[in-house]
TORNU-660731 format. One record per residue: residue number from 1; residue in one letter; z, x, y of N, C-alpha, C in turn. Coordinates in steps of 0.05 Angstrom, whole numbers. Each point is the difference from the previous one (the first is absolute). Layout:
<gulos>
+------+-------+--------+--------+--------+--------+--------+--------+--------+--------+--------+
| baro | torse |   n_pz |   n_px |   n_py |  ca_pz |  ca_px |  ca_py |   c_pz |   c_px |   c_py |
+------+-------+--------+--------+--------+--------+--------+--------+--------+--------+--------+
|  NUM |     A |      Z |      X |      Y |      Z |      X |      Y |      Z |      X |      Y |
...
+------+-------+--------+--------+--------+--------+--------+--------+--------+--------+--------+
</gulos>
This chain:
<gulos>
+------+-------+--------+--------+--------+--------+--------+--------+--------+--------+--------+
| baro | torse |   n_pz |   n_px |   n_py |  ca_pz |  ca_px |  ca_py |   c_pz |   c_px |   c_py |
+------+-------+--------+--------+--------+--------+--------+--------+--------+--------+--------+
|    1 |     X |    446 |    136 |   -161 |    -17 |     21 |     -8 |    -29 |    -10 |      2 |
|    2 |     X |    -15 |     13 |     12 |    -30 |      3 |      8 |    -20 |     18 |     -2 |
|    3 |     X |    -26 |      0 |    -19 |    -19 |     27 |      3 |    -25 |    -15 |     17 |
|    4 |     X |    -15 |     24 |      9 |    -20 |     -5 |     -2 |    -21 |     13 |    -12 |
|    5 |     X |    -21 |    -20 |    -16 |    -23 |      9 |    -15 |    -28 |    -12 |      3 |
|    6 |     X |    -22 |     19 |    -19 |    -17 |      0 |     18 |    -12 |     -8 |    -25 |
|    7 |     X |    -17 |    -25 |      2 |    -21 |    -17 |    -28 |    -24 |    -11 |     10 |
|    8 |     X |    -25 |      5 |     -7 |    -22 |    -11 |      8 |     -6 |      8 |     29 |
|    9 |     X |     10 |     28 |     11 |     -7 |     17 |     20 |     13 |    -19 |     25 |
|   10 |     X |     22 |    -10 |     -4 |     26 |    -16 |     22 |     20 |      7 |     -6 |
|   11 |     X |     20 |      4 |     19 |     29 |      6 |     -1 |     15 |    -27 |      5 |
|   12 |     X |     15 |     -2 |    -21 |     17 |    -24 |      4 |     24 |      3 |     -7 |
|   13 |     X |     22 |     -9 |     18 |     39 |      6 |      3 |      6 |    -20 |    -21 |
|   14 |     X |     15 |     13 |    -20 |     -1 |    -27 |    -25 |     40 |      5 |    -10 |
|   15 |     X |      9 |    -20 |     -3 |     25 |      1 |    -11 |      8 |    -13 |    -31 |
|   16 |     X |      7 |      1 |    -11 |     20 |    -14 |    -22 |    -10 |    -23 |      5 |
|   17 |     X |    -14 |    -16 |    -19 |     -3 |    -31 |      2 |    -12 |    -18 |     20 |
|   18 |     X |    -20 |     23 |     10 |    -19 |    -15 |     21 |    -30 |     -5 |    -13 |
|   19 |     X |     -2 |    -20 |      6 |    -41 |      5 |     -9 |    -17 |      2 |     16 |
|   20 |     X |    -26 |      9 |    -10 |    -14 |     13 |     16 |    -29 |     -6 |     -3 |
|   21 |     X |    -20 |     -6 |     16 |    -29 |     -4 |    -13 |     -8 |     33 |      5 |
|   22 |     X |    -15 |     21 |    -17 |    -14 |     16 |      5 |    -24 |      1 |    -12 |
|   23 |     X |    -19 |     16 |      7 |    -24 |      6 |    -11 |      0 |    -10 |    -30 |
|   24 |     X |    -21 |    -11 |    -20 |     -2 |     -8 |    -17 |      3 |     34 |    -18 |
|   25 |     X |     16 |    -18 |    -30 |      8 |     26 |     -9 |     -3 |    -14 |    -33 |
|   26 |     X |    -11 |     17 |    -10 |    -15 |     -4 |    -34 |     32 |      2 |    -16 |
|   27 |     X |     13 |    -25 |      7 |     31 |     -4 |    -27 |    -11 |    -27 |     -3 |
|   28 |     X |     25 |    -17 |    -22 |     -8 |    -24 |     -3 |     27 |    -13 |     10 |
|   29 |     X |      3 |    -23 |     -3 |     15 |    -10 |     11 |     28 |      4 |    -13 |
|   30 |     X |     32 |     -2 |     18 |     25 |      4 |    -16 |     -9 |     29 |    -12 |
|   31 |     X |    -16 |     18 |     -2 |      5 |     29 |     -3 |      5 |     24 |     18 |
|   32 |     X |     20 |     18 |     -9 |     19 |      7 |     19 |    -24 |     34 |      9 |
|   33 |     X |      7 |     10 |     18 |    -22 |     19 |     21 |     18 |     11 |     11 |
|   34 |     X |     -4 |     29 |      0 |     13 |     19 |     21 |    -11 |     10 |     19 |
|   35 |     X |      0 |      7 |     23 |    -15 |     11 |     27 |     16 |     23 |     -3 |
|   36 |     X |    -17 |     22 |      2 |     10 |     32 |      4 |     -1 |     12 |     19 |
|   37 |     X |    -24 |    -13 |     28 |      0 |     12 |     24 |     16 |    -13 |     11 |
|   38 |     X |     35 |      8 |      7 |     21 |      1 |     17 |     -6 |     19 |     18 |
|   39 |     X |      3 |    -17 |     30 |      3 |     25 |     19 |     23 |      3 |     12 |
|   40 |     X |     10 |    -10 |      6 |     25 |     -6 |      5 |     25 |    -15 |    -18 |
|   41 |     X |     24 |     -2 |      6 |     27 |    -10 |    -20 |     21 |      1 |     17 |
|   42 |     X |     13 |    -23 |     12 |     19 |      1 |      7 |     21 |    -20 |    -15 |
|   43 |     X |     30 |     19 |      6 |     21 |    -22 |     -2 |     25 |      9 |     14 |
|   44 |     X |     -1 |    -22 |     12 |     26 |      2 |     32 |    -12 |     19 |     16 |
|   45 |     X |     15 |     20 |     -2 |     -5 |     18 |     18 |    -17 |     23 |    -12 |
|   46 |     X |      0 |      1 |    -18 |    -11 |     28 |    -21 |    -33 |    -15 |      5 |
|   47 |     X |    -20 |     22 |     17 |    -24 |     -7 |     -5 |    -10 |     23 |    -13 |
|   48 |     X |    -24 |     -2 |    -16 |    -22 |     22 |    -13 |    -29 |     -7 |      2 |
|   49 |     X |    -11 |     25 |     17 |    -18 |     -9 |      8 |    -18 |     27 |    -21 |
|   50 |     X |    -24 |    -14 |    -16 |    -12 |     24 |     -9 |    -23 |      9 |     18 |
|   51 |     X |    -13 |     22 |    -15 |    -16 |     17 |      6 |    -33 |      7 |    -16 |
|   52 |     X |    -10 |    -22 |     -2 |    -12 |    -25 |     13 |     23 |    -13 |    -18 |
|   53 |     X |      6 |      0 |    -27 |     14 |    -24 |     -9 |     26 |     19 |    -13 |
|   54 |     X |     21 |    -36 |     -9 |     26 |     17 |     -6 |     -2 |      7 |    -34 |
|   55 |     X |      7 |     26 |     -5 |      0 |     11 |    -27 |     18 |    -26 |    -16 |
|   56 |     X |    -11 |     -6 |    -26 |     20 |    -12 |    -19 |      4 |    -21 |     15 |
|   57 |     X |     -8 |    -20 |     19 |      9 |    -25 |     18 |    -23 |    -21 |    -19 |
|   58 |     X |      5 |    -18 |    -12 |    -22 |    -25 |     -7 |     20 |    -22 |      8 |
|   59 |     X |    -23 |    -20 |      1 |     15 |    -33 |      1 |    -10 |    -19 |    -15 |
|   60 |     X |     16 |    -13 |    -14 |    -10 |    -15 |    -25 |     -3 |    -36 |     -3 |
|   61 |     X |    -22 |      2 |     -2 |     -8 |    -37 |     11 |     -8 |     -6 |    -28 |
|   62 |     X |      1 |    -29 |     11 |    -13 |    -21 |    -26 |    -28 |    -14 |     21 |
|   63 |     X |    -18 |     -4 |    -19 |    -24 |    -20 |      5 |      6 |    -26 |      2 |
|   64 |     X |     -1 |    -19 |     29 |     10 |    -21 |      2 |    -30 |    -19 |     -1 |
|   65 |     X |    -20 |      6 |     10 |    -18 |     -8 |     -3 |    -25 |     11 |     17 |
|   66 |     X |    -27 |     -9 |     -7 |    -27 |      7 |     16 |    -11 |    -22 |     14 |
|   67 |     X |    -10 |      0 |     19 |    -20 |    -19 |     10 |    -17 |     13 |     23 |
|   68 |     X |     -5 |    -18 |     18 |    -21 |      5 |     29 |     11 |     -6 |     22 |
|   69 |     X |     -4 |      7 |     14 |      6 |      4 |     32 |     -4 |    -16 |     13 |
|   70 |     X |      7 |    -11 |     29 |    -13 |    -14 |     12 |    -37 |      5 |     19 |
|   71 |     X |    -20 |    -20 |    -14 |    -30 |     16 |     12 |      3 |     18 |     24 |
|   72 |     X |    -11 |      8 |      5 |     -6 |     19 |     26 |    -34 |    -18 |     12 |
|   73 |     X |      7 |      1 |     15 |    -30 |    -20 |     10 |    -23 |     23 |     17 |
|   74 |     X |    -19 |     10 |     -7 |    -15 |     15 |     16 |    -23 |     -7 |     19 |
|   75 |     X |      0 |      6 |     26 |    -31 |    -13 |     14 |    -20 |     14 |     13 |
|   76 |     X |     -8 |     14 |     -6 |    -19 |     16 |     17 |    -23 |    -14 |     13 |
|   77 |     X |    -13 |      4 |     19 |    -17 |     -6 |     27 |    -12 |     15 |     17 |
|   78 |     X |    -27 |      2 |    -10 |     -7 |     10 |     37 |    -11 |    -17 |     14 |
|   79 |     X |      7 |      1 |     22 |    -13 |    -23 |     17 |    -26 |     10 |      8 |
|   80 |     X |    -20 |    -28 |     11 |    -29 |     -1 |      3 |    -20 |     10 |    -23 |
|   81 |     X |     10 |     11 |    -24 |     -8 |      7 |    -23 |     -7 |    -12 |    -16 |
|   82 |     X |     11 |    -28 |    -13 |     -5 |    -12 |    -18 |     15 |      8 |    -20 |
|   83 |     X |     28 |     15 |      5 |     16 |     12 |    -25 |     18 |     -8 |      3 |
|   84 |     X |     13 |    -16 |    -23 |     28 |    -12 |     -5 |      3 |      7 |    -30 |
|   85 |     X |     29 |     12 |     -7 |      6 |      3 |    -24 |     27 |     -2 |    -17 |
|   86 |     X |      1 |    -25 |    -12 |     32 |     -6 |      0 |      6 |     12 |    -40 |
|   87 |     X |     28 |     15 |      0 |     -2 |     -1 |    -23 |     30 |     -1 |     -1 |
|   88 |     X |     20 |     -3 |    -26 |     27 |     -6 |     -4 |      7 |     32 |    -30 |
|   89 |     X |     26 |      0 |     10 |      1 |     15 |    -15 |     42 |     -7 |    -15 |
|   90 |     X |      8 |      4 |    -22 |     33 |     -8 |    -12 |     -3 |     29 |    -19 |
|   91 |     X |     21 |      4 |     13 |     11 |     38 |    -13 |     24 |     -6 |    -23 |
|   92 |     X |    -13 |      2 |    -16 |     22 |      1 |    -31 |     33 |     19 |      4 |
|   93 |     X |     13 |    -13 |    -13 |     34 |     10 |     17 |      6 |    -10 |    -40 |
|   94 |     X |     30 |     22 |     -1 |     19 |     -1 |    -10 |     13 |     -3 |      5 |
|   95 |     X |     25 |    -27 |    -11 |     28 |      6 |      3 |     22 |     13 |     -4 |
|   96 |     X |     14 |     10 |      1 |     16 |     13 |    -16 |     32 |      0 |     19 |
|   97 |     X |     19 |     -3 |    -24 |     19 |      2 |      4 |     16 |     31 |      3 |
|   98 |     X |     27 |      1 |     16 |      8 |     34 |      1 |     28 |     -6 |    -21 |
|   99 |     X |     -4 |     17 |    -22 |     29 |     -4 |    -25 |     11 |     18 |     15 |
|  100 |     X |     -3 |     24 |      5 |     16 |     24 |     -3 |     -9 |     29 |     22 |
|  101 |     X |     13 |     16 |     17 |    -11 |     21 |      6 |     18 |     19 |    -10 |
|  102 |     X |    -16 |     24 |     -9 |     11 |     24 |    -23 |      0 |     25 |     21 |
|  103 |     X |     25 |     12 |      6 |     -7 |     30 |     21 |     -6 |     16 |    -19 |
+------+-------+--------+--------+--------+--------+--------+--------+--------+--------+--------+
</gulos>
């Protein structure tokens, strides 16, 4: 059994007991979080696909932890200009674990 849902404006295919880094998300740690935008729910063969999302479908995670990303390195340049401009940037992520998906 598989849904897909949609957190921090990404779709991600999530099952029973997988973890996941997504967008940073205001829980604390070991506290449990439900996602309500399901767009999808499958199991075996039975798929449901909603309209944008599925009525009554959530999936229920625990907070495994927060941290940062790997930098992103930036370089801008124009040549013969005298312009060089380097800057770095680490995008804050949540972990979270998948307990449960509810049709």
């Amino acid at each position: 059994m598989y849904a897909v849902v949609k957190t921090g404006g990404k779709q991600y295919k999530v099952a029973v007991g997988e973890k996941l880094k997504v967008e940073q998300i205001a829980a604390d740690i070991d506290s449990q979080i439900e996602l309500n935008e399901v767009l999808m729910v499958a199991d075996g063969d039975a798929v449901v696909i909603g309209t944008p999302v599925v009525a009554g479908a959530a999936i229920k995670a625990t907070v495994v932890s927060h941290g940062r990303g790997e930098k992103v390195r930036i370089f801008k340049m124009r040549r013969r200009k005298h312009y060089m401009k380097r800057q770095g940037h680490r995008q804050n992520y949540t972990e979270i674990r998948i307990d449960a998906i509810v049709k």
